[in-house]
MIDOSE-1310 file (N, C-alpha, C; in nm, 2 decimals, decimal comma, always signed):
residues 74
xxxx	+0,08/-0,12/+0,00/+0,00/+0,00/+0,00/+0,09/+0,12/+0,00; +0,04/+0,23/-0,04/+0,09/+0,38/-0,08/+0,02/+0,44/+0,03; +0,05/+0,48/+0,14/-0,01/+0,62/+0,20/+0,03/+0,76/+0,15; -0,06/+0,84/+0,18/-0,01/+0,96/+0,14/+0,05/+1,02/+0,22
xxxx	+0,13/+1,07/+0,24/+0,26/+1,19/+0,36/+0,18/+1,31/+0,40; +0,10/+1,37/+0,32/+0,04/+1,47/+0,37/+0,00/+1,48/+0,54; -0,11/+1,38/+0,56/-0,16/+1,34/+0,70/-0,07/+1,34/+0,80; +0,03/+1,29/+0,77/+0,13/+1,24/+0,84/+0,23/+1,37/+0,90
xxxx	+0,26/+1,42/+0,77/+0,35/+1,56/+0,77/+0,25/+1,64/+0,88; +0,13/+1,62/+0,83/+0,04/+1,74/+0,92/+0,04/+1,69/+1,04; +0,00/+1,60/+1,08/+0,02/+1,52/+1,28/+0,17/+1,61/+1,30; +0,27/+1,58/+1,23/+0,42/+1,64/+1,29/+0,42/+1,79/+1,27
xxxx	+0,37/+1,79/+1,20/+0,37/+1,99/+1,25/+0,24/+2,01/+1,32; +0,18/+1,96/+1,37/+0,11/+2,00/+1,46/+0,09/+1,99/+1,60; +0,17/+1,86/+1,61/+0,24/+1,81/+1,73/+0,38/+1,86/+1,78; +0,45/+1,93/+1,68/+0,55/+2,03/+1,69/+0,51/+2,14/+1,77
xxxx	+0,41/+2,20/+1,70/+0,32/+2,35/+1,78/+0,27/+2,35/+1,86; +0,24/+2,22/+1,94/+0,16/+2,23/+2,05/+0,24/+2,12/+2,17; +0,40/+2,09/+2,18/+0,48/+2,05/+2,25/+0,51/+2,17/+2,34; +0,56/+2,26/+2,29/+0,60/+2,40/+2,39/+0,50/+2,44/+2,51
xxxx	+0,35/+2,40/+2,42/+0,23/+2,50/+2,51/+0,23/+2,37/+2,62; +0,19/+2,26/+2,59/+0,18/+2,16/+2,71/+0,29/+2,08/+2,78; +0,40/+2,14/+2,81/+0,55/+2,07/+2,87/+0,48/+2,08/+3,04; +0,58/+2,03/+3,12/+0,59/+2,05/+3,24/+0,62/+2,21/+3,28
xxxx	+0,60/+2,20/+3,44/+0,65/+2,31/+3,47/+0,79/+2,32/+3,46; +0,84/+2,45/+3,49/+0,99/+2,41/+3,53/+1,05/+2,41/+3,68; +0,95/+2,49/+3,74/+0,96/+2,42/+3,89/+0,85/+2,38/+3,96; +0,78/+2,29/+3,97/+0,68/+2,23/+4,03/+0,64/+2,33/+4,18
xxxx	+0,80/+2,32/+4,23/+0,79/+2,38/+4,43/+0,75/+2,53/+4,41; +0,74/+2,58/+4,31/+0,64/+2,73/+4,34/+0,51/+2,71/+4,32; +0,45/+2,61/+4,29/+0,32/+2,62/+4,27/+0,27/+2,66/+4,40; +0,18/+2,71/+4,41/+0,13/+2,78/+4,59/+0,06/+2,62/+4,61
xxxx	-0,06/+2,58/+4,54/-0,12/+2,46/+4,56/-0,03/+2,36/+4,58; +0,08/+2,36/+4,57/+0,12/+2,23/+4,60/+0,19/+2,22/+4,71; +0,24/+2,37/+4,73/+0,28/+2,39/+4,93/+0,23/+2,37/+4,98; +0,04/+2,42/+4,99/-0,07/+2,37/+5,08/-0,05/+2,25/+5,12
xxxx	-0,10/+2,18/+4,98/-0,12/+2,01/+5,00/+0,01/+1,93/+5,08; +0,10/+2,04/+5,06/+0,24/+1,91/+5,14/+0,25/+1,94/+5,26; +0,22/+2,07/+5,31/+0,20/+2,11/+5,47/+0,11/+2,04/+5,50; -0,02/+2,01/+5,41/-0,12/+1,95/+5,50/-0,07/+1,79/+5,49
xxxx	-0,02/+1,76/+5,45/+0,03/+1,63/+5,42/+0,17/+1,60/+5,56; +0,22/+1,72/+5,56/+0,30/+1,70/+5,70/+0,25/+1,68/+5,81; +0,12/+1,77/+5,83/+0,08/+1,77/+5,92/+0,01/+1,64/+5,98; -0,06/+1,58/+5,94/-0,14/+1,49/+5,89/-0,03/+1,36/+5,88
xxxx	+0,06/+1,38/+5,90/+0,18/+1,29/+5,91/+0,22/+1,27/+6,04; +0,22/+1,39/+6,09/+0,23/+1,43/+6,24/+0,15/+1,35/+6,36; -0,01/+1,39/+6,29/-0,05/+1,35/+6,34/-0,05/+1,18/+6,40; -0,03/+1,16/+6,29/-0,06/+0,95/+6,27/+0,07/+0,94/+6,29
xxxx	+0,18/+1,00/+6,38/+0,28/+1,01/+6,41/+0,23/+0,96/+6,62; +0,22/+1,05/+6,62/+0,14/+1,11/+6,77/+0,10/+0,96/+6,81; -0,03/+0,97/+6,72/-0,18/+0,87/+6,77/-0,09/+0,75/+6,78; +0,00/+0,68/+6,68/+0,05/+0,58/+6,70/+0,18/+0,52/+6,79
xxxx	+0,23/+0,65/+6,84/+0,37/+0,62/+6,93/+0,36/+0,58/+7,04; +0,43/+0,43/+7,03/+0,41/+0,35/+7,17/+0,47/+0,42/+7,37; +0,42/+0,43/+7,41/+0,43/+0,51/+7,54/+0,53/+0,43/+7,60; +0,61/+0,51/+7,64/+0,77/+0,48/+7,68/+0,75/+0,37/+7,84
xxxx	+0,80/+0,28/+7,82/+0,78/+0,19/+7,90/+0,91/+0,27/+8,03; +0,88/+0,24/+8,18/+0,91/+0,30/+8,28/+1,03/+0,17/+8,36; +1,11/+0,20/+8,43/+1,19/+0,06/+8,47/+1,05/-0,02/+8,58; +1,02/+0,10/+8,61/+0,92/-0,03/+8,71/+0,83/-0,09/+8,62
xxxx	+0,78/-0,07/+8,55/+0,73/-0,19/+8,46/+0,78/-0,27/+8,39; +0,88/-0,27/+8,33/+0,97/-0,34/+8,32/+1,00/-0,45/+8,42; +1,06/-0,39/+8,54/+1,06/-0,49/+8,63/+0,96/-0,58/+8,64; +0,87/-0,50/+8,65/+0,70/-0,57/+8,69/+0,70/-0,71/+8,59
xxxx	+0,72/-0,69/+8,44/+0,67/-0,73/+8,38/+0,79/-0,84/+8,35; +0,91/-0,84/+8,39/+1,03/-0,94/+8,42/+0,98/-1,03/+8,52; +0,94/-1,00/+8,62/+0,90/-1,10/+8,76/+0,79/-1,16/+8,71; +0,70/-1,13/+8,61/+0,60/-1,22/+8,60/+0,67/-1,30/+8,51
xxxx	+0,76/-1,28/+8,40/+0,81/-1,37/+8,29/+0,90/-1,44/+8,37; +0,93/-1,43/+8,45/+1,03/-1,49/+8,60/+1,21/-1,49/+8,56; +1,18/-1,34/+8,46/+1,35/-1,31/+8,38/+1,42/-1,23/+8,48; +1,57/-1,15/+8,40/+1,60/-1,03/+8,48/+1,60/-0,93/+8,42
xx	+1,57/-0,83/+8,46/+1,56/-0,71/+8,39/+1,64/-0,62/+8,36; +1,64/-0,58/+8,23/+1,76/-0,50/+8,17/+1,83/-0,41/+8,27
């Protein structure tokens, strides 16, 4: 089969002209929207930081919890 180039030629110059308009930014980190979202994403990190941190075990429990395992304690 013969295709014609025309079509073809036209996709590439038109796809040429419209590369520039839709690229990336060039620095994403000034976007103001995206500083929001990552503070709130810190935060919100923080949080589920908090809620989950195991509470510092005390030597007397420790001990406590040695004499019932019938060990010695660190």
């Amino acid at each position: 089969m013969h295709l014609p180039i025309r079509p073809f030629a036209l996709l590439i110059m038109v796809s040429l002209l419209f590369v520039p308009l839709i690229r990336a930014q060039d620095n994403p980190l000034n976007d103001p929207d995206l500083k929001e979202m990552l503070k709130k994403a810190q935060e919100m990190q923080k949080q589920a930081d908090d809620q989950t941190a195991p509470s510092p075990a005390t030597k007397t429990s420790r001990r406590k919890n040695a004499k019932r395992k019938n060990c010695r304690p660190r």
